[in-house]
C-alpha positions, -999 to 999 in steps of 0.1 A, spaced: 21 156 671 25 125 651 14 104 679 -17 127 679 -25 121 647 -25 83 650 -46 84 675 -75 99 656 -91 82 623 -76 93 592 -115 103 577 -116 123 609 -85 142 604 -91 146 565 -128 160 579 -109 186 603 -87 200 576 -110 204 554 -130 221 581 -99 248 588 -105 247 548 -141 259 545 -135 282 578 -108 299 560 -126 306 531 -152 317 552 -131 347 568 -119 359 533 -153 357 517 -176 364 541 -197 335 531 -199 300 541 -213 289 512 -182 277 489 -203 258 463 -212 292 451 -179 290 438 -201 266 410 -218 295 396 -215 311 362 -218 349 352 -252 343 344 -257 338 385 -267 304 376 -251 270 388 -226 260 362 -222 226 349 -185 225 342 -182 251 365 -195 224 393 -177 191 380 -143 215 387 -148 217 419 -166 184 425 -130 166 416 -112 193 430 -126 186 467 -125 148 461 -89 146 448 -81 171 477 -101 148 505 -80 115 491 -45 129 491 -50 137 528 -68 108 536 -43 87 518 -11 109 542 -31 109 575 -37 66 571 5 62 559 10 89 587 -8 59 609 12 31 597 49 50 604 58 70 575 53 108 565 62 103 532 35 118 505 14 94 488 38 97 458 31 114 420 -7 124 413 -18 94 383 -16 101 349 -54 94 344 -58 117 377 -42 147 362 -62 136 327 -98 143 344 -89 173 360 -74 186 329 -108 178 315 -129 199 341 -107 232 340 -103 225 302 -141 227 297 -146 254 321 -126 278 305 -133 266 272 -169 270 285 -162 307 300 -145 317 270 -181 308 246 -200 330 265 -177 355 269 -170 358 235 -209 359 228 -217 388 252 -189 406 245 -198 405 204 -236 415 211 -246 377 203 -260 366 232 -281 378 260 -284 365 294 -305 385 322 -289 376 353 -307 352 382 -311 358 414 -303 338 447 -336 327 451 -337 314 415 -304 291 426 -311 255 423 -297 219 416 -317 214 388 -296 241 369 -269 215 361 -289 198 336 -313 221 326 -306 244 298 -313 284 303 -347 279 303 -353 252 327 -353 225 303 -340 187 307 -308 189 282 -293 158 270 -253 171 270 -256 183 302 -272 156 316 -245 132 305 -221 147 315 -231 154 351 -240 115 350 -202 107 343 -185 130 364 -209 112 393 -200 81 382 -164 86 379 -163 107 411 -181 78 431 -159 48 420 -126 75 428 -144 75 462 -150 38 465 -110 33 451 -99 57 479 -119 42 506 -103 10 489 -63 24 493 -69 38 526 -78 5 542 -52 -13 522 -27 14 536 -44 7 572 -33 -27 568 -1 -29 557 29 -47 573 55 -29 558 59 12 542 74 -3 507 40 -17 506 18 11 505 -7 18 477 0 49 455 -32 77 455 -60 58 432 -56 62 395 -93 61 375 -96 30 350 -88 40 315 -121 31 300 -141 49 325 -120 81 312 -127 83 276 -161 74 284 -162 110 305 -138 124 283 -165 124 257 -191 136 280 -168 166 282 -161 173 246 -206 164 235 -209 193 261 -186 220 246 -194 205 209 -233 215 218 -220 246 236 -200 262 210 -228 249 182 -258 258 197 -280 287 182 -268 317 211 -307 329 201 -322 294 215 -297 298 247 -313 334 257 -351 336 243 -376 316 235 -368 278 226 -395 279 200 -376 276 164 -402 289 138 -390 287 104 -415 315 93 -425 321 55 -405 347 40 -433 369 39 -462 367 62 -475 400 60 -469 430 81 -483 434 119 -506 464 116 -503 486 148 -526 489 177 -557 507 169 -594 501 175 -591 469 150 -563 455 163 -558 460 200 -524 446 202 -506 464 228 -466 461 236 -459 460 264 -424 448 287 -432 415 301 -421 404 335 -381 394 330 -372 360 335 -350 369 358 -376 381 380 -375 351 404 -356 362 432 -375 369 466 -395 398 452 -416 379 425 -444 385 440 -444 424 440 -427 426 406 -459 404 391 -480 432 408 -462 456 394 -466 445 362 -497 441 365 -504 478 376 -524 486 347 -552 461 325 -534 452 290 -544 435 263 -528 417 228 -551 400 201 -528 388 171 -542 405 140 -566 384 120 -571 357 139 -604 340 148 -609 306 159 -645 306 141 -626 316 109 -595 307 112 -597 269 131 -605 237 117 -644 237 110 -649 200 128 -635 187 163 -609 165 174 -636 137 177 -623 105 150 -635 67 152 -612 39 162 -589 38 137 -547 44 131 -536 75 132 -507 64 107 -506 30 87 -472 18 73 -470 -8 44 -447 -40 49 -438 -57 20 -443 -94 21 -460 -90 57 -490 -60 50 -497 -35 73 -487 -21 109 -513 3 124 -495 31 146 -520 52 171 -558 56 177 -572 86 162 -601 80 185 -575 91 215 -576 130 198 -548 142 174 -552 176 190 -514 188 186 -516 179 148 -551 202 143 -533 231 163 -501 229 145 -521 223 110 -541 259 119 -511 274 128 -493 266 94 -521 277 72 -526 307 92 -491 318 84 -489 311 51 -496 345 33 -526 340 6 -538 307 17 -575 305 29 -585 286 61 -592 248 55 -631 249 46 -636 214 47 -666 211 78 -663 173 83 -638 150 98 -615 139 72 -612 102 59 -582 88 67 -570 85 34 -575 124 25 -541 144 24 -554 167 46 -560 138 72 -527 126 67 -512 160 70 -527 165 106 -513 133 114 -478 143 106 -479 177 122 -495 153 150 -464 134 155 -439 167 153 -457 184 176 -444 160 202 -411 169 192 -399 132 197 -363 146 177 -357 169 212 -379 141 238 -403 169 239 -432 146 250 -412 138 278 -414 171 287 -456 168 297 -441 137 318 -417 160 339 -446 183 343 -469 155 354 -441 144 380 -439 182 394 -457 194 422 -482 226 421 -463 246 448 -427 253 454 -413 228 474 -378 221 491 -355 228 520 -338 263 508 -332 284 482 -307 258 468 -331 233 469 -360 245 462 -381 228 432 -399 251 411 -438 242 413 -457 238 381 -476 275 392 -437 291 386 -432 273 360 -466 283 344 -464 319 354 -428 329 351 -408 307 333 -435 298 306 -461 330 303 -441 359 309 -409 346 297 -423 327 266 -460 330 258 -466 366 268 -435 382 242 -453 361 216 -487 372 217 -477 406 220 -456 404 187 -486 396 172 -476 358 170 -500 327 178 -488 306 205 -490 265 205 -496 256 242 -493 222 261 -521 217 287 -507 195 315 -541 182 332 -528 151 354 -508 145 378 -489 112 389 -460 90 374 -483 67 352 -471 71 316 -499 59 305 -517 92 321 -499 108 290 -529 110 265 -549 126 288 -529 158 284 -541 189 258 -528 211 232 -545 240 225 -533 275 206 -535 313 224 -538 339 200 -549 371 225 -548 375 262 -562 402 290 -543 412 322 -564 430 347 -547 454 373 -557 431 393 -535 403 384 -561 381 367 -550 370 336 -572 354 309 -560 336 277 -581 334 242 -576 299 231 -584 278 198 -593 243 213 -595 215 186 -623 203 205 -646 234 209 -674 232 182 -672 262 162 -699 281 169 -687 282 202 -647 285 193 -645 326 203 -653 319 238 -631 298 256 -607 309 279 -582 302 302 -578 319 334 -554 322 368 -538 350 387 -501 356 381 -491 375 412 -482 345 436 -458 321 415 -448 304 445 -479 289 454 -503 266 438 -527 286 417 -562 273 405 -565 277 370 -602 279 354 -612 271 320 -637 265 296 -615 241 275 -633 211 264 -614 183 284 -625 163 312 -595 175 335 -585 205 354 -554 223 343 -525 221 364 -501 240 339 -491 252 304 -460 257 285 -449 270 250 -448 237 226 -416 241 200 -433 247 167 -414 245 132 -433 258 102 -445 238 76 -457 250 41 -491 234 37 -498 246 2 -504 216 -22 -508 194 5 -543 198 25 -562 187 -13 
């Protein structure tokens, strides 16, 4: 048997076992698939969930390795105690898993968070460092770039000892299974502890709904029911978790009947800025030096589109204030200028890299694409229709809220592509049975007296697939996609004079 063995390469054998491994698991399971061992209750890939098993199958693979090369070389010995640092990061990844387990089990057992569960077809990669709603987050993101790190210089340190062991002269020579460098392990250690720190801190409301935080004024009036002035109809929206295989007929079926939400009082004629997002060439912000004089930031002339949306949005929701009647462009030195400006810059949300958010979009293709349902990268059309307007925009508008939107028009990694994307605000929308919807939009760059007609318009029922969206928006671009901006109330009062 020994002799065997040294006739074969020690990867080889390590390969084989871990073969009789997966085949094993196989038979009891009845699946093949063991990295489904990575996903969380939510039926979602699990980020600590996944780094468990990630060092669990590479400290596993270089123990073998390690025995089969000093089986090689005349001894049967074991490659000694597991190092301290070893033991260290694998505390670290079942630490964090069940510290991560026990959060959300705490949370939906107490009635404080609620997660609809995915489907397989809704399984991908992307999952590891995207937050519940498909967003880039920053925790998990570094911690998933440690463990890789870590994980490939334990693979490269392996690689390293089994060579060394190839090579020896004598067995008192051997190396020892690969510790991991010291440094390297705080450095993961942290990424570990910023994950559960965000985990156990985070809002459970932001985890399961809508990522929007809208600081609302205490009292913005009451939403009058539907009736003949106020056709604002609830109704259930397609679930999030509507992405498995059958997408296609559960958009159908909710769009069985025509349905139809306006929010209450709102009119863009009435209720928008009375000029356009048209300035001269000048700074959008100017900030005095001392001792050196001024630094210009921005061009106005380039639009300041998400500061006119978010500056109609505040004063719409603040109870007793009138729209802004002012019918010109402001001068930059006006308060209200300077307001829109400010509401401007938040409304990229640079706090949360929220502009980088229009870049993803710009980077993603129209369609699904991929090899598998594991795979598989979510198109901007499912991204539009599922993620964004059923699971976002649609509740919204049928709570009789306005909705900030961000038009992604171009496609293509040049960042400097980025000014040539929109926002706009929905406050109403129309579904036909036939799965047409149509949004009403207030475009900061419609003239008023056309402001109550423009419209945005696709079909909802084939996510999958890249869908042509029409539109009477006044930009030079198609839309390839649109998502719910994060908006924060601001109390305009006092500061628009």
């Amino acid at each position: 048997m020994l002799d065997l063995i040294r006739a074969v390469n020690p990867w080889l054998e390590t390969a084989v076992v871990l073969a009789a491994f997966w085949v094993v698991y196989w038979l009891g399971t009845g699946s093949p698939r063991f990295w489904h061992q990575a996903i969380g209750r939510d039926g979602r890939y699990s980020t600590s969930l996944f780094q468990t098993l990630a060092w669990t199958v590479v400290v596993l693979a270089a123990y073998l390795t390690i025995w089969f090369a000093r089986v090689h070389v005349g001894t049967t010995a074991g490659a000694g105690a597991v190092p301290q640092n070893v033991l260290v990061a694998l505390g670290f990844s079942l630490g964090t898993t069940a510290t991560a387990a026990g959060i959300t089990s705490t949370r939906l057992r107490t009635n404080r968070e609620h997660r609809e569960a995915a489907t397989p077809g809704e399984l991908t990669l992307a999952q590891l460092i995207n937050d519940d709603q498909g967003h880039p987050s920053l925790h998990k993101a570094q911690l998933m770039a440690w463990t890789a790190v870590a994980l490939g210089i334990y693979i490269v340190a392996t690689v390293d000892a089994v060579t060394r062991t190839l090579s020896a002269t004598s067995v008192d020579a051997l190396p020892p299974l690969p510790d991991i460098d010291t440094t390297l392990l705080l450095l993961t250690g942290l990424g570990h502890a910023g994950y559960l720190a965000v985990k156990g801190l985070s809002s459970p409301e932001s985890g399961s709904g809508s990522p929007t935080q809208v600081a609302m004024p205490s009292s913005p009036g009451p939403i009058p029911p539907p009736g003949p002035t106020s056709p604002l109809v609830h109704v259930p929206a397609l679930p999030e978790a509507a992405t498995g295989p059958g997408v296609e007929a559960a958009a159908a079926a909710a769009a069985a009947n025509p349905r139809s939400a306006r929010v209450p009082g709102f009119l863009p004629s009435a209720n928008g800025l009375h000029f356009i997002n048209a300035w001269p060439h000048e700074p959008d912000l100017t900030i005095a030096l001392p001792g050196v004089g001024t630094l210009p930031i921005g061009d106005a002339s380039n639009g300041v589109c998400g500061g006119m949306v978010y500056t109609v949005r505040d004063v719409f929701q603040t109870p007793g204030l009138a729209p802004v009647a002012v019918t010109d462009n402001p001068p930059p030195s006006s308060p209200l200028y300077r307001y829109i400006v400010t509401r401007l810059l938040e409304s990229f949300d640079v706090g949360h890299l929220g502009f980088a958010r229009y870049f993803e979009w710009m980077l993603t293709p129209d369609a699904d694409a991929g090899l598998g349902p594991i795979l598989t990268r979510r198109g901007l059309a499912w991204k539009t229709i599922v993620e964004e307007w059923a699971g976002r925009i649609r509740p919204e508008l049928d709570a009789g809220r306005v909705v900030c939107l961000g038009l992604v028009t171009v496609a293509g990694s040049d960042p400097r592509l980025l000014g040539q994307n929109h926002q706009v605000m929905a406050y109403g929308y129309d579904l036909g049975d036939d799965g047409s919807l149509t949004l009403h939009i207030y475009d900061p760059n419609t003239p008023r007296a056309q402001a109550d007609d423009v419209r945005i318009s696709l079909s909802v029922l084939r996510p999958r697939q890249a869908t042509p969206i029409t539109h009477n928006v006044a930009i030079d671009h198609p839309i390839r996609g649109f998502f719910h901006t994060t908006y924060t109330y601001q109390d305009p009062r006092g500061r628009l004079d």
